[in-house]
C-alpha positions in Angstrom: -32.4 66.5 37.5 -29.6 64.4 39.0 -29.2 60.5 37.7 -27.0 59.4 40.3 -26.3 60.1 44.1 -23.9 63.1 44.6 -20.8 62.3 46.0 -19.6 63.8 49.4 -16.4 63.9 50.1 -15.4 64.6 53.9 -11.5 65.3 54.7 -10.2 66.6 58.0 -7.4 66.4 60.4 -8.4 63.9 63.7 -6.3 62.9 66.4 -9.0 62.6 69.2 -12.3 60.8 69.2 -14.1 63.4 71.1 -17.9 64.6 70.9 -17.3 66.4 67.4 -15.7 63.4 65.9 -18.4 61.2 67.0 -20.8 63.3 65.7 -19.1 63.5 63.1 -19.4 59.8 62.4 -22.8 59.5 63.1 -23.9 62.5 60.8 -22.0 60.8 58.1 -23.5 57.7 58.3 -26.9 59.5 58.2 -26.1 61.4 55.1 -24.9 57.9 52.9 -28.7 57.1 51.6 -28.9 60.5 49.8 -24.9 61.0 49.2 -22.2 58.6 48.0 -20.0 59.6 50.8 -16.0 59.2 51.3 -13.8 60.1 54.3 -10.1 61.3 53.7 -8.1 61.0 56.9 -4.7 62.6 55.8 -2.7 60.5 58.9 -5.1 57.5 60.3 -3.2 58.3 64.0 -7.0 57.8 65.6 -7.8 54.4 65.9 -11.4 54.9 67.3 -12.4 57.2 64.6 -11.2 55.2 61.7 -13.1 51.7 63.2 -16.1 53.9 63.7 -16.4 54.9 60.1 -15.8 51.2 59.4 -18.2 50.3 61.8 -21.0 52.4 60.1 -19.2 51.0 56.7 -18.5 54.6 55.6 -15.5 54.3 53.4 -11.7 55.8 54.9 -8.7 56.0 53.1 -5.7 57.2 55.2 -3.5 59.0 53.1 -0.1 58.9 54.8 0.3 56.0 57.3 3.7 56.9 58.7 3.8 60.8 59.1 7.1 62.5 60.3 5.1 64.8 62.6 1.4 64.9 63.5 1.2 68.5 65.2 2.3 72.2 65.4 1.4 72.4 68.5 3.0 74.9 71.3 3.1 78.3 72.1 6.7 79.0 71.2 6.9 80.4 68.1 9.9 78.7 67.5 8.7 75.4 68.4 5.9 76.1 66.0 7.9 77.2 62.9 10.1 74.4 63.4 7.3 71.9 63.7 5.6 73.6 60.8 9.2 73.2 58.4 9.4 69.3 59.6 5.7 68.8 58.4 6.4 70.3 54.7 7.7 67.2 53.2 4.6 65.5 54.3 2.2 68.4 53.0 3.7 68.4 49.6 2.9 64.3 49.3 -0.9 64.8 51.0 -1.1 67.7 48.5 -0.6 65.5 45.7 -2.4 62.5 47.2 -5.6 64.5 48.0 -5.1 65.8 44.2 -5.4 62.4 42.8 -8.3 61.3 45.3 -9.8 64.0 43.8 -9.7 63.3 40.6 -10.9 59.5 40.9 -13.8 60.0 44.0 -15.0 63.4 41.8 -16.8 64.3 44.3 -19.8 67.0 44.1 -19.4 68.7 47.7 -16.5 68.5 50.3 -17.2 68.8 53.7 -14.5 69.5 56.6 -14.8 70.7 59.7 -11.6 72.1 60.2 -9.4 75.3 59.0 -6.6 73.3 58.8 -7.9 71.1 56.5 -9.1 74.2 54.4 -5.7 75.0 53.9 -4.5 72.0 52.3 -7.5 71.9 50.3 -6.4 75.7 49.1 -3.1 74.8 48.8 -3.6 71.3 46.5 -5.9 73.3 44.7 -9.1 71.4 44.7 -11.4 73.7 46.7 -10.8 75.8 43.2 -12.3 72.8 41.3 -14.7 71.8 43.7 -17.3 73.2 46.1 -16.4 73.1 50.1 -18.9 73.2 53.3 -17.3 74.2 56.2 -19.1 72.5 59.4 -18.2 75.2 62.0 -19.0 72.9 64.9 -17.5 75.6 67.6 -18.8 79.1 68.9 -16.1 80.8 66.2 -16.0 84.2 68.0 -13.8 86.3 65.8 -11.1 86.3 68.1 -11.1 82.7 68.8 -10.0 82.1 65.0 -6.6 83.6 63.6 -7.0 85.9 60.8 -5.5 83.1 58.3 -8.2 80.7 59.7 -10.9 83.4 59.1 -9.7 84.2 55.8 -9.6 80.2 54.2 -13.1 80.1 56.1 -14.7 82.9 54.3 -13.7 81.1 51.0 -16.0 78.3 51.8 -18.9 78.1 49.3 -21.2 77.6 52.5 -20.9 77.4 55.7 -23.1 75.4 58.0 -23.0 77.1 61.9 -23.9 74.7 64.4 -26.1 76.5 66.8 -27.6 80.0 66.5 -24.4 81.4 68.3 -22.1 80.2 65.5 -24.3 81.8 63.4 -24.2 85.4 64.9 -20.7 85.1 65.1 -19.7 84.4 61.7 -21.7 87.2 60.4 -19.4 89.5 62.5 -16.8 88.4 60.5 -18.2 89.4 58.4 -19.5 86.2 56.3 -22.2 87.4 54.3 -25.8 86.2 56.3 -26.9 84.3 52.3 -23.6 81.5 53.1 -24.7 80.8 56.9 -27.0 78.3 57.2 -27.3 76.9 61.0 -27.5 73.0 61.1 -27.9 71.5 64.4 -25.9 68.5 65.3 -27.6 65.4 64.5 -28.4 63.9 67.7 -28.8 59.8 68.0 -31.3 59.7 70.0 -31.4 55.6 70.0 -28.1 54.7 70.8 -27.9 57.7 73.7 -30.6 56.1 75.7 -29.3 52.7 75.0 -25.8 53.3 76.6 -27.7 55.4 79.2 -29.5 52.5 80.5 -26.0 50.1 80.4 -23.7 50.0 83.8 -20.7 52.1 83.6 -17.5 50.3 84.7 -14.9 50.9 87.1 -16.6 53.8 88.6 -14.7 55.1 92.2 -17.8 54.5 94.0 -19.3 57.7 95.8 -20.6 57.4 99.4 -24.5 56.6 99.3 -25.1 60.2 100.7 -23.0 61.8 98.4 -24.1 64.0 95.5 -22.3 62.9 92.0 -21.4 65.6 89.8 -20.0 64.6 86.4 -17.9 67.1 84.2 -17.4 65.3 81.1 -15.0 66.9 78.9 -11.1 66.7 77.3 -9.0 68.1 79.8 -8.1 71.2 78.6 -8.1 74.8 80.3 -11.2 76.0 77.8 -13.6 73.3 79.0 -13.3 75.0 82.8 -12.3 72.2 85.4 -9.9 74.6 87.2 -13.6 76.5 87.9 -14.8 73.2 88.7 -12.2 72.4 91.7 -12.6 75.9 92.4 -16.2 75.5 93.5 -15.3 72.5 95.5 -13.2 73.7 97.4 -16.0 76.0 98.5 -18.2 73.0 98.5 -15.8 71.4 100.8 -15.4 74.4 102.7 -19.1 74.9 103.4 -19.8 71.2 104.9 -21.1 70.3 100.9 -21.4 66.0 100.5 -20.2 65.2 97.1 -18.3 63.3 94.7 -16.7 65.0 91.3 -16.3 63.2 88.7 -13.7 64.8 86.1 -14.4 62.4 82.7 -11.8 63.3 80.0 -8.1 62.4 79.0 -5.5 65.3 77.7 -5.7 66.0 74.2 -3.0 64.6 71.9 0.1 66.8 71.5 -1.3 69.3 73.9 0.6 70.1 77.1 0.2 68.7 80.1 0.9 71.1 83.0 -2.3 73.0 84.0 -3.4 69.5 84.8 -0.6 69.0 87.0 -1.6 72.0 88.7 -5.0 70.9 89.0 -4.2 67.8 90.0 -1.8 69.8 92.8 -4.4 72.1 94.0 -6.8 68.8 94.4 -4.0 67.9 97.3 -3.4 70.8 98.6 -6.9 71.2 99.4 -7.8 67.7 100.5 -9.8 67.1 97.6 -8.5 63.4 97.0 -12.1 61.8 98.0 -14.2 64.5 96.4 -12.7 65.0 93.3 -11.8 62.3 90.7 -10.0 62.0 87.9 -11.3 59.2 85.4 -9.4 59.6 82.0 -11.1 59.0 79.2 -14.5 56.8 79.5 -16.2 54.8 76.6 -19.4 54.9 79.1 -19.9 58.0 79.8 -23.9 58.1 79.3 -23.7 55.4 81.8 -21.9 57.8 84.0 -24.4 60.6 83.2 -27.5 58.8 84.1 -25.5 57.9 87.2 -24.8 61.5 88.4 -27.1 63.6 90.1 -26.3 67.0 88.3 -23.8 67.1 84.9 -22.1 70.6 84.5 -20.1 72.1 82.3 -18.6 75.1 83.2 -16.4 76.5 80.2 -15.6 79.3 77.8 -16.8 78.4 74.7 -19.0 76.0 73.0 -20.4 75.0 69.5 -23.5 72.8 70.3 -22.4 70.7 73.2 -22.6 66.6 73.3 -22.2 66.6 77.0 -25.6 69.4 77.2 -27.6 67.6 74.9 -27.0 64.0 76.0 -27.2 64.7 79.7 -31.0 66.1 78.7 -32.1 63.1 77.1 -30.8 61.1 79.5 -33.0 63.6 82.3 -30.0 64.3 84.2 -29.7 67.8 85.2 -27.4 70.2 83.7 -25.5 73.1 84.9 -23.4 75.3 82.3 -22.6 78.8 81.4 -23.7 81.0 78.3 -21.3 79.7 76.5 -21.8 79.7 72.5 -24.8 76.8 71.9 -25.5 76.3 75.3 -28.1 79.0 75.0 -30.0 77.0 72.0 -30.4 73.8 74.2 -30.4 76.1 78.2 -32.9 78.7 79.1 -32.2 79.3 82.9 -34.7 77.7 85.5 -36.3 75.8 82.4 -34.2 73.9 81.0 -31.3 74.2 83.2 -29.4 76.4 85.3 -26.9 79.3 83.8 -23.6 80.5 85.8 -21.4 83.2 84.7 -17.9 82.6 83.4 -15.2 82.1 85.4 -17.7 81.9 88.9 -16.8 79.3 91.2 -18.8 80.7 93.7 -21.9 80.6 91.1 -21.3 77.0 90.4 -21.1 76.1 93.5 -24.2 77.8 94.2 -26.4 76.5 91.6 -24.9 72.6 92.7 -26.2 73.0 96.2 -29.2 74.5 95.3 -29.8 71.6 93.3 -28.7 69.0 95.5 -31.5 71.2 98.3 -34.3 71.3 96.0 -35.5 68.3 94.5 -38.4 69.7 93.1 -36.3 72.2 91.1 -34.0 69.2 89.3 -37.1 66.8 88.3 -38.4 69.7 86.7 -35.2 70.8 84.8 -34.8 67.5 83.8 -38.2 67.1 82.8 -38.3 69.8 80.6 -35.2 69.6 79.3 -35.8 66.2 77.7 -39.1 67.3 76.5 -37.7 70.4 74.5 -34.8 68.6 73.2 -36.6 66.0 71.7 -39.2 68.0 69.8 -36.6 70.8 69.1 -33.6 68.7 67.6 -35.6 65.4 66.2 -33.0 63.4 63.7 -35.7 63.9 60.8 -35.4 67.7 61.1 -31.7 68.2 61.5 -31.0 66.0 59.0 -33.2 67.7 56.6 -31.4 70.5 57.5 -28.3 69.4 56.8 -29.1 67.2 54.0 -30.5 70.4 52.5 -27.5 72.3 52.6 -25.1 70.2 50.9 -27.2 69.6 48.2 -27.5 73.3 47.7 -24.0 73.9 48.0 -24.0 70.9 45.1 -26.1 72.7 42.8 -23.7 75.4 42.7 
């Protein structure tokens, strides 16, 4: 029987404060009363997410303040190889810092989230010493993760699959079925309805008659806005009164010009007063319980923030079958389903919702009921909580 806490040691790469970061944060903080828990952070570029683990006085230690270069990045396999040779000098010293960290946190469990971060833990050598979780917080189709990433992933003592989908996926891998064990995000259910009921600030105010939709994701091709303005055009087209709300900034070191695209289409089309661009928004419950329909129309998912939150916050939710969506969406229950890469679709299931008021009180009825006596913060955390110490014992 144990005398002491065991000590969890969590170590990935952040550069965005995004949905899995704050969860993140938030499961962390959760897991402190039954773990002694650390946080590695191998370059401290992310402000928010370093003050948040302060904030929930989860200890960070940042383990090389002034990096020469933060991402690979690109599509150029040039660009990549040369980014990859400028970043050696900075592996070898986080190699030998994560090394000693090691050896003076001694931790029973590392956690990461990230097969990046799996690499350098092979590569310093102390996932030999030491037993890893990997949180795979995406839908981690076998495609969607290169060989190399699939190959550091399978050496994780367990791995913890976000939703059911995660789950199916890793076993075609294959990863055997004994080493997946699916944890559901712990959801804070508190602070959610909290910021829900708060105003949201400098909101471009729709017309009174208009129906809000809210997309709230990074801007990146995956997360579907191109679909999005797709479907309003059509909206527009068809005589549709709305206001779209695009809430999400560019993620760091990823290129910009699909944006620009978007943001040229949006012109073109005469989309300026229908479709809005907010960056990145602290308030975006706020903004949630504001809009009349949240959607999220993309091509792959772990176990969505944006699905979840919108549902506790009764807001109606639109998304396609996209990876953990189908844990939290049954369609005409819980929410409506639209096929990939449909504008038409979306743009369907958004009027019918804006027509049928009926239809979206009941959505958004049952959705927060199932969500809240599906995903409690007792039982995922048990789940979780669970795990690791399992992965401990071993």
């Amino acid at each position: 029987m144990r005398s002491r806490r065991p000590t969890l040691l969590f170590f990935d790469f952040v550069t965005h404060y995004g949905g899995a970061q704050r969860s993140t944060v938030h499961l962390l903080s959760q897991l402190s009363p039954a773990f002694d828990v650390h946080v590695l952070d191998p370059y401290g570029v992310c402000q928010d997410y370093v003050q948040a683990l302060d904030d929930v006085c989860v200890p960070v230690t940042v383990m090389l303040d002034q990096p020469r270069s933060v991402f690979i990045g690109g599509s150029s396999m040039i660009h990549r190889g040369t980014a990859l040779v400028r970043q050696l000098p900075d592996w070898m010293t986080l190699c030998a810092t994560i090394r000693r960290e090691v050896d003076a946190i001694k931790p029973d469990v590392l956690l990461t989230n990230s097969y990046k971060a799996m690499a350098l833990l092979w590569i310093s050598g102390v996932a030999k010493a030491c037993p890893v979780a990997y949180y795979a917080r995406g839908w981690y189709q076998k495609h969607q993760i290169p060989w190399l990433g699939r190959w550091l992933i399978k050496k994780a003592t367990s791995v913890l699959a976000v939703s059911n989908a995660t789950a199916d996926s890793l076993k075609q891998w294959p990863i055997p079925e004994s080493r997946i064990h699916v944890c559901h995000t712990i959801i804070d259910f508190k602070s959610v309805l909290t910021e829900g009921q708060s105003s949201s600030h400098n909101v471009a105010l729709a017309p009174e008659a208009a129906f809000k939709i809210l997309l709230p994701a990074q801007l990146l091709a995956a997360k579907g806005q191109r679909i999005a303005v797709d479907a309003a055009v059509a909206m527009k087209e068809g005589g549709f009164n709305f206001v779209m709300w695009l809430a999400g900034d560019i993620k760091m070191g990823v290129h910009s010009r699909w944006v620009d695209e978007l943001r040229e289409t949006i012109e073109k089309r005469g989309l300026q007063e229908h479709v809005i661009f907010l960056g990145h928004r602290s308030d975006v419950r706020a903004l949630m319980a504001q809009a009349d329909v949240v959607v999220l129309p993309s091509q792959t998912e772990g176990f969505p923030r944006t699905i979840w939150e919108a549902m506790l916050l009764q807001c109606p939710v639109i998304a396609t079958p996209a990876g953990g969506v189908r844990d939290l969406v049954e369609h005409d229950e819980t929410g409506l389903l639209v096929p990939f890469d449909d504008a038409s679709a979306l743009a369907g299931a958004i009027e019918r919702l804006a027509s049928e008021s009926g239809l979206a009180r009941g959505l958004a009825q049952r959705a927060f009921e199932y969500v809240t006596q599906t995903y409690s913060e007792d039982v995922t955390l048990t789940q979780i909580s669970e795990t690791l110490m399992g992965v401990c014992e071993r």
